[in-house]
C-alpha positions, 0 to 999 in steps of 0.5 A, a space after each residue: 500500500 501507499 503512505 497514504 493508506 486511504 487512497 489504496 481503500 478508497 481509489 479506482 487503484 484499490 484493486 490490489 490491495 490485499 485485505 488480511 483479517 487476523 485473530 488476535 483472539 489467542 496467544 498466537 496470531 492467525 489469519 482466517 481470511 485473506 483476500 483483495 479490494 474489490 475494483 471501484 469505479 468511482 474515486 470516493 472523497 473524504 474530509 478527516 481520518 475521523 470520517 467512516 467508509 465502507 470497504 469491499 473485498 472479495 476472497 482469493 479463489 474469486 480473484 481467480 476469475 480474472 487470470 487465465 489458465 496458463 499451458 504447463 505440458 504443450 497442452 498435453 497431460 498434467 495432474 491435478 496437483 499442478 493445476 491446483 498448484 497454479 491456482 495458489 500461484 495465481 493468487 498470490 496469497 494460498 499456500 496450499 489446499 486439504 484434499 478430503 481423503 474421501 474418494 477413493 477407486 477399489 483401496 486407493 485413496 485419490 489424492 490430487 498428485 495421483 490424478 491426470 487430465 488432459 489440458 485440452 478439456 480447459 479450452 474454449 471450443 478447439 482454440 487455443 483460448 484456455 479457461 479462466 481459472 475459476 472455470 478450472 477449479 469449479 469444473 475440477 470439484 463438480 468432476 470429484 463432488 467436492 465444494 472448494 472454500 477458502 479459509 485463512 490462507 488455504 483452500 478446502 476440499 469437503 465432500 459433503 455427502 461424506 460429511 452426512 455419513 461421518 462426523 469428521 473428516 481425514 485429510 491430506 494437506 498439500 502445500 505449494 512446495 509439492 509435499 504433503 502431510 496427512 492430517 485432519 484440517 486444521 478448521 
């Protein structure tokens, strides 16, 4: 931000901006929710630092609605795990994702890293256009029956119907320097 913290919150240049919210609640700080300044078009005056203004910010996967799918194999075949990997690149922000433990095909757990999918699906009608990455990661969880959220700095996988049958969850958290540790969420 600038020196002038009020021209970021209240200028068409608030767009980005990042808007953290920190609990302070506990001995150790944590952020629950991370994200940008909505765009505004319009510049808003103010008279004193007294004055109150409203601030609008919008969480990071719907930041994703502006950035394109970037080519990672000659559009060829790429796993899961990269592609989530690129959409926590491309916020800026996400530093990894929980993956349910919930789905699985005879005894093995479907894991993000053990899946592959072919570029081509993410392109608009045979150009060489890709999706927007918010198309991506919606096409993803409606594929595996997930909900995708965000909470803190991380993204959450949750298959509510596993929810319905269980009282919790087992989940693989995978960050974006390709490890992951199993554990249940954090959340």
């Amino acid at each position: 931000v600038h020196d002038d913290y009020l021209y970021d919150a209240l200028s068409n240049c608030a767009q980005g901006t990042k808007v953290e919210l920190i609990d302070i609640t506990t001995n150790t700080a944590s952020t629950v929710w991370v994200g940008y300044m909505t765009p505004k078009v319009y510049n808003a005056g103010y008279d004193s630092c007294i004055e109150s203004f409203e601030l609008d910010a919008a969480d990071c996967i719907s930041s994703l609605q502006y950035v394109d799918y970037e080519e990672m194999n000659s559009g060829g075949v790429t796993s899961i795990k990269s592609i989530l990997n690129q959409i926590c690149d491309a916020t800026g922000e996400l530093d990894g994702y929980y993956w349910t433990r919930s789905k699985k095909v005879g005894n093995t757990i479907l894991l993000p890293n053990h899946m592959s999918i072919s570029e081509h699906n993410f392109q608009t009608n045979d150009t060489e256009e890709y999706w927007k990455l918010d198309e991506i990661l919606e096409e993803i969880c409606r594929y595996l029956g997930f909900t995708c959220l965000q909470y803190g700095k991380r993204m959450y996988f949750i298959d509510y119907q596993y929810l319905e049958d269980h009282n919790d969850i087992y989940a693989t958290f995978f960050s974006k320097a390709n490890s992951y540790n199993s554990s249940l969420p954090e959340h």
